[in-house]
VEXKEPA-919805 format. One record per residue (C-alpha): residue in three letters; y, x, z; residue number from 1. Coordinates in pm, whole numbers. Layout:
VEXKEPA-919805
type|v|u|w|seq
ALA|Y|X|Z|NUM;
...
end
This chain:
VEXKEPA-919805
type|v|u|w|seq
UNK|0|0|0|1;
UNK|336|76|-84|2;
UNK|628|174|142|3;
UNK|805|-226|6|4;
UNK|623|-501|66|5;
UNK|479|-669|-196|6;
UNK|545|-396|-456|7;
UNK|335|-208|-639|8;
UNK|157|125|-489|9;
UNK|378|403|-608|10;
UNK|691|196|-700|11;
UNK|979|461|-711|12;
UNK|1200|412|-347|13;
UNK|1418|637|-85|14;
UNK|1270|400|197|15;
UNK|1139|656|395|16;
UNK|1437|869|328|17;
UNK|1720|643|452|18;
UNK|1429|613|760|19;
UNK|1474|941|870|20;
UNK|1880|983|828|21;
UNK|1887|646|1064|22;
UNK|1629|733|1312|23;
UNK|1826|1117|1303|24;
UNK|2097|1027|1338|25;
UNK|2095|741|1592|26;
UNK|1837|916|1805|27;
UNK|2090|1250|1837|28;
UNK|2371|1033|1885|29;
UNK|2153|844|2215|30;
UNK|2099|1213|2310|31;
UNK|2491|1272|2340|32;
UNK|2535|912|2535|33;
UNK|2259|1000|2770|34;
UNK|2425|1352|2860|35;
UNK|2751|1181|2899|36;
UNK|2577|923|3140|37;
UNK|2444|1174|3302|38;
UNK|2821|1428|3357|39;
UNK|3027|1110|3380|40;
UNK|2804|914|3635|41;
UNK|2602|1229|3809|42;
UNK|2791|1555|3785|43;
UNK|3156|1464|3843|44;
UNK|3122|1131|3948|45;
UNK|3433|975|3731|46;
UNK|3223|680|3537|47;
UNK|3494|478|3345|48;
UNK|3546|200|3113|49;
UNK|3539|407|2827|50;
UNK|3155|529|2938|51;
UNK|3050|155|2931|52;
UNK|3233|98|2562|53;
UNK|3016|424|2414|54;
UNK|2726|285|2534|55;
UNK|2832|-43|2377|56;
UNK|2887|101|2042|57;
UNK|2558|316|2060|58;
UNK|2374|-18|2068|59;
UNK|2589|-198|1787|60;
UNK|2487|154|1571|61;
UNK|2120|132|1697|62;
UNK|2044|-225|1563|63;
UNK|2222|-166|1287|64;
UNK|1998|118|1245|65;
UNK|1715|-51|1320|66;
UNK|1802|-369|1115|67;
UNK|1811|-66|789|68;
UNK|1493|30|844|69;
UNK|1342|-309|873|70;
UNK|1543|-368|495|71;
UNK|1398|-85|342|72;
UNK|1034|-227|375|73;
UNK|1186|-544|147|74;
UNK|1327|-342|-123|75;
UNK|1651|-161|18|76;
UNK|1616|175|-162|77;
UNK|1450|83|-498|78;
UNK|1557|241|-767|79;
UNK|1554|21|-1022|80;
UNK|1575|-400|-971|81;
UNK|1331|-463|-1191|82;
UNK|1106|-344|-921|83;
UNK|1247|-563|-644|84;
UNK|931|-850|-550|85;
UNK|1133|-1177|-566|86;
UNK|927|-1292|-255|87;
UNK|1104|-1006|-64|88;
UNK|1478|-1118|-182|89;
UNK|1507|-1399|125|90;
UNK|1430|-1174|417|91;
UNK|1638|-833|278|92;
UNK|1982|-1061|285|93;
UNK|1869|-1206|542|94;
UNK|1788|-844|775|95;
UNK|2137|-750|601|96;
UNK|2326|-1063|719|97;
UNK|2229|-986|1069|98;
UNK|2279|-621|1069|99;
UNK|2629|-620|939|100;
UNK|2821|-770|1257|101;
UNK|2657|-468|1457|102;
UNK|2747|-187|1241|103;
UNK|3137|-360|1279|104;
UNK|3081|-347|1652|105;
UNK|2923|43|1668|106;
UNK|3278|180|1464|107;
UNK|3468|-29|1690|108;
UNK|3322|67|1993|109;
UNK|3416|430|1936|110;
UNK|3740|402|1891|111;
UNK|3765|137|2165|112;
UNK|3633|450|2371|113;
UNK|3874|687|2285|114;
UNK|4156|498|2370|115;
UNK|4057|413|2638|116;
UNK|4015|779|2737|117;
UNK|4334|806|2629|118;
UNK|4460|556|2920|119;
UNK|4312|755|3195|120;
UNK|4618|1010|3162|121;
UNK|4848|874|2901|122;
UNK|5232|777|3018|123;
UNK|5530|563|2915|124;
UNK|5533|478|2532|125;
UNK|5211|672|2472|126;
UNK|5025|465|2708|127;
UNK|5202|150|2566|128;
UNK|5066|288|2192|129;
UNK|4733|295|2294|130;
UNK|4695|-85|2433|131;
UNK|4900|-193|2118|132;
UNK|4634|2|1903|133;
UNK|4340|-118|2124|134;
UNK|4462|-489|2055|135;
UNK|4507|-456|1688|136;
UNK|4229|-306|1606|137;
UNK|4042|-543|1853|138;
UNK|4170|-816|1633|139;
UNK|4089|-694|1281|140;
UNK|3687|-582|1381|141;
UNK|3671|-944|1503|142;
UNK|3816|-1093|1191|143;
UNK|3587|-820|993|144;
UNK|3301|-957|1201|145;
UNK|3379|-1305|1072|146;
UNK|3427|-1236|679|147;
UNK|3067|-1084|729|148;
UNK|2913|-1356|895|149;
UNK|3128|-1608|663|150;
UNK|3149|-1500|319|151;
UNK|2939|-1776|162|152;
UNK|3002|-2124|180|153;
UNK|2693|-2225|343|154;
UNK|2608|-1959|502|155;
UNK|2276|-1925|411|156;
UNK|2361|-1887|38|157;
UNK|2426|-1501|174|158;
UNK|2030|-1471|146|159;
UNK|1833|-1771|33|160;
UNK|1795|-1759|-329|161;
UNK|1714|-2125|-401|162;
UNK|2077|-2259|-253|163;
UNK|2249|-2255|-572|164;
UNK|2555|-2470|-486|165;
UNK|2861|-2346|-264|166;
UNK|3026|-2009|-370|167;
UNK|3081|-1662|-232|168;
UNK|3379|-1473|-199|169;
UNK|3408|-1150|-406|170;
UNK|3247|-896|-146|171;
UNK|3294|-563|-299|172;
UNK|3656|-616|-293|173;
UNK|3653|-703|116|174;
UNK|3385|-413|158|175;
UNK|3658|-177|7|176;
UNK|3963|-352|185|177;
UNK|3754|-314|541|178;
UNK|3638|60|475|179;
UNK|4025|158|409|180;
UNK|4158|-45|710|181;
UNK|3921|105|914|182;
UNK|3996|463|762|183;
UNK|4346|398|863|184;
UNK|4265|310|1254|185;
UNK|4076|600|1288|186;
UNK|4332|834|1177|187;
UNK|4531|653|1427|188;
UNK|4309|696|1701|189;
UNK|4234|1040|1609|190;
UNK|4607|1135|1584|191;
UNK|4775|946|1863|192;
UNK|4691|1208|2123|193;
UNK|4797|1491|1901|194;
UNK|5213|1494|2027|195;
UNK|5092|1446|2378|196;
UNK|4865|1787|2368|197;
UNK|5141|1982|2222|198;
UNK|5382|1911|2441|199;
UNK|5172|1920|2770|200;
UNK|5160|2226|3006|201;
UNK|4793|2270|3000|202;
UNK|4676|2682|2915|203;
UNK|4674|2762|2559|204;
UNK|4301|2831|2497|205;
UNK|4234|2451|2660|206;
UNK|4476|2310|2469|207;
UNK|4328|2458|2119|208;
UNK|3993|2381|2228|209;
UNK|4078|2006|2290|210;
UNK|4319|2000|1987|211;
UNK|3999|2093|1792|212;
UNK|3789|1852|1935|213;
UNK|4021|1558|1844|214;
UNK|4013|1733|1500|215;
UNK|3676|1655|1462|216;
UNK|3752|1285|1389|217;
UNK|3837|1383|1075|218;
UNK|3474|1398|918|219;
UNK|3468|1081|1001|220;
UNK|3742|1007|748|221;
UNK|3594|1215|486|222;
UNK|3252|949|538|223;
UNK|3506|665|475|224;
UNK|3652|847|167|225;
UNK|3241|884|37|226;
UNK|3190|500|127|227;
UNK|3449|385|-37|228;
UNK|3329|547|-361|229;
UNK|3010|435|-326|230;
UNK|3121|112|-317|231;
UNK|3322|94|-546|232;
UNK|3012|187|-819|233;
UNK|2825|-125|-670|234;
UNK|2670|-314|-946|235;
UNK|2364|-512|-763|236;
UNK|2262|-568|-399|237;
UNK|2037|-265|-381|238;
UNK|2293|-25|-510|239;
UNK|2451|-101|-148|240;
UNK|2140|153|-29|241;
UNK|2364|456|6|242;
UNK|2670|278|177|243;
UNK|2463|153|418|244;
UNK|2364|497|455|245;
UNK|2702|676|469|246;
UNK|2789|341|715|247;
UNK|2509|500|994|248;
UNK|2616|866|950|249;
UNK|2977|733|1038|250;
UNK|2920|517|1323|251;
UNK|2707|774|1485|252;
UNK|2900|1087|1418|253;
UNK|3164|864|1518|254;
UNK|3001|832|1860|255;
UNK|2905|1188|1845|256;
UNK|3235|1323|1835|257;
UNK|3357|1082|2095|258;
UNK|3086|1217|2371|259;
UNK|3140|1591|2276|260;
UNK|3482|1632|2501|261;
UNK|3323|1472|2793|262;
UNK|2994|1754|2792|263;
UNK|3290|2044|2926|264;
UNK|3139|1991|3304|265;
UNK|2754|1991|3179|266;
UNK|2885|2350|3005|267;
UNK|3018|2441|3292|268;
UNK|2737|2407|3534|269;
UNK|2492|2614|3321|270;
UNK|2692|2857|3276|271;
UNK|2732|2901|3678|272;
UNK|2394|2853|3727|273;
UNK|2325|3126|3519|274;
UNK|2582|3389|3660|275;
UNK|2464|3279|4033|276;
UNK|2093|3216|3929|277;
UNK|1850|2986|4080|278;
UNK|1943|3042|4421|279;
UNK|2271|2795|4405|280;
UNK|2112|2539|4169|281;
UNK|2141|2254|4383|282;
UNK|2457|2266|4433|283;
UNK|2688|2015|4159|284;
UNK|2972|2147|3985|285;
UNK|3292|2045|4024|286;
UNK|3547|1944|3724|287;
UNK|3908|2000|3717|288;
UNK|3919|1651|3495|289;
UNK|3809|1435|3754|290;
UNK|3840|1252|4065|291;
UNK|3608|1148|4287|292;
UNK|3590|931|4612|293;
UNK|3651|1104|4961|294;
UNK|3724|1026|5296|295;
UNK|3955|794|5307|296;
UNK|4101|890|5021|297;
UNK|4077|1072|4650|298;
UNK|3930|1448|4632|299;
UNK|4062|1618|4368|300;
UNK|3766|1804|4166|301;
UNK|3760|2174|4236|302;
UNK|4028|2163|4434|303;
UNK|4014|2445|4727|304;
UNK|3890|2337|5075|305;
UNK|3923|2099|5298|306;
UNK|4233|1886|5244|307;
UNK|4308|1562|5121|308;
UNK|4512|1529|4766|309;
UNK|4703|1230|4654|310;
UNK|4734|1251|4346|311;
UNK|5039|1005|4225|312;
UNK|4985|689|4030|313;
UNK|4589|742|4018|314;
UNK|4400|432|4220|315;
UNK|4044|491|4333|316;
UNK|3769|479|4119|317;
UNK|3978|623|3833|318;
UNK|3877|960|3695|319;
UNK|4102|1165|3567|320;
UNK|4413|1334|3659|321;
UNK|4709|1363|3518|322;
UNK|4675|1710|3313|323;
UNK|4865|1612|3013|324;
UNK|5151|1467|3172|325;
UNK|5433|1553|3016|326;
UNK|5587|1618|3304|327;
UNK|5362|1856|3469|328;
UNK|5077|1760|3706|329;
UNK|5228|1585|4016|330;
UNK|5087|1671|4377|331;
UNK|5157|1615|4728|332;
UNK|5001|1823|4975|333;
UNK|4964|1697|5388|334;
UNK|4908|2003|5620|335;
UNK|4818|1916|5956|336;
UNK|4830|2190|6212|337;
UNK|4591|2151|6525|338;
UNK|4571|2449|6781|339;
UNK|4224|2585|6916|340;
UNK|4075|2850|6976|341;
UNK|3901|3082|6700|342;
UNK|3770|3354|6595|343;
UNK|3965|3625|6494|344;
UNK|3777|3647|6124|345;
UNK|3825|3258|6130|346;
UNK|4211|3270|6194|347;
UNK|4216|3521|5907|348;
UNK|4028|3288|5654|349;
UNK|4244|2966|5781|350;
UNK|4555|3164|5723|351;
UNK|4507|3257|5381|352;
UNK|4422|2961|5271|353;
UNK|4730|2759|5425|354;
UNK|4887|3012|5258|355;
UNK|4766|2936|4916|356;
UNK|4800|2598|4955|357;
UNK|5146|2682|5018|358;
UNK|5161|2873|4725|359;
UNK|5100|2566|4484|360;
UNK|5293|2305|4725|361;
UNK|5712|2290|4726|362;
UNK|5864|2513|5007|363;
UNK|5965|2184|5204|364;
UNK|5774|1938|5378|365;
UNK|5575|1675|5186|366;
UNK|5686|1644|4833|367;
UNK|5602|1681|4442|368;
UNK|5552|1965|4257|369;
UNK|5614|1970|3871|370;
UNK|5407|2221|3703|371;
end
């Protein structure tokens, strides 16, 4: 038997090819969620809204993955349409019917993720640009959603051959209308943290390094410049076989790049483990990009000793501080003083590190520090 059903053995088909780019491709891209999972939620403790909306967009990519592969056993991939059983014609628009509304909620989800990562330490208009960008493109992947779910008039005329009445809209020009308003929010999304970066305080090697992760966003551009051209040569429903190809590379390279920035910790804590060796395994690493719950109050993340940080305009159970504030990072250190008795080595320790404190605190009192 054939790799289509109902075909003849040995009918030409790149079934089992588009197999293995969706099971690839989705099954690295669940690798990358599950290390996030496992920094965000484990290592420094800072799980966020933005964590939930990858995971969302992992599963919109993975059934639309999965719906692929299921569509390739009913003729997606053929060569030639000649070859295609009519028997199989029902179920492939009807797998492809179902599928689409996922694949719109896998690209969404990414960007929905990266803005909201944005929020965690954006300010003033920047902050204001990312909710207006959130809602907009909110709003267009729903009405994309829709035109996908509602292009014929019945419905069902979208994959049951014997409805011959009702009518269609013209879908390759909405396919090519919804790959270049998509191409356009992610070069918004990709671009809106750009000014903030420049302009923030942040040490120059960090700053390139995250400059060139946000830079990464552009391959997924480039796949929207290949989709569109492959759509635009559509000529039949199983021409669609390499868009719907080039449509899972970019929703999971889209989710790739998303998780890559938020691995820095996992990075980290190898490359500590394997300076200090085995000895000092168990012990978590901290990240400067996080906060976590402590005390009564928030810890900041490889902060120095004992002390309590307030970090301003950060409530708990958010997890990230304000680094690229373009103001400078904005503390206020509490010192409290208690007499006792100690050892003379102890005193020693204490005093140096009141005096660092001191160091990165203003020379008065309680009060902020702009650096």
């Amino acid at each position: 038997m054939g790799w289509t059903y109902n075909a003849l053995e040995g009918t030409p088909t790149e079934g089992p090819q588009i197999t293995a780019i969706a099971i690839t491709f989705t099954g690295f891209s669940l690798i990358l969620v599950c290390l996030r999972t496992y920094v965000r939620g484990w290592i420094v403790k800072a799980f966020g809204h933005d964590d939930w909306m990858i995971m969302v967009s992992w599963f919109g990519a993975c059934v639309y993955s999965s719906c692929t592969i299921v569509q390739t056993k009913y003729g997606l991939g053929l060569t030639s349409l000649d070859d295609m059983p009519p028997e199989n014609v029902f179920n492939f628009g009807l797998v492809q019917f179902i599928g689409a509304p996922f694949y719109v909620v896998g690209i969404w989800g990414f960007k929905m993720s990266l803005l909201l990562s944005y929020m965690r330490f954006f300010q003033g208009r920047y902050y204001t640009a990312a909710i207006v960008i959130a809602v907009v493109c909110t709003m267009a992947h729903i009405a994309f959603a829709c035109v996908f779910l509602f292009l014929c008039t019945p419905i069902e005329k979208q994959w049951n051959p014997d409805v011959t009445w009702g009518h269609c809209a013209q879908a390759v020009p909405f396919y090519l209308s919804f790959s270049s308003l998509t191409m356009c929010f992610d070069l918004l999304v990709i671009g809106l943290p750009f000014p903030v970066l420049v302009r923030s305080k942040i040490p120059r090697r960090r700053k390139a390094a995250l400059l060139v992760l946000f830079a990464l966003g552009v391959f997924v551009t480039a796949i929207q410049i290949i989709r569109i051209q492959t759509i635009s040569s559509l000529s039949n429903y199983l021409d669609s076989a390499r868009a719907i190809q080039w449509s899972i590379v970019e929703s999971n390279i889209g989710i790739t790049i998303t998780c890559i920035p938020t691995l820095a910790p996992l990075v980290k804590y190898f490359s500590e483990k394997t300076r200090t060796g085995t000895g000092s395994s168990s012990k978590q690493p901290e990240s400067r990009y996080g906060l976590q719950p402590w005390r009564n109050g928030l810890r900041a993340l490889g902060s120095r000793g004992n002390h309590e940080t307030d970090v301003t305009g950060i409530s708990l159970g958010d997890s990230t501080d304000r680094i690229l504030d373009t103001n400078g990072i904005v503390k206020r250190t509490d010192v409290v003083v208690t007499r006792q008795s100690v050892r003379k080595a102890d005193a020693q320790e204490s005093g140096d590190l009141i005096e660092e404190e001191l160091l990165e605190a203003p020379q008065h009192g309680s009060a902020s520090t702009s650096v």
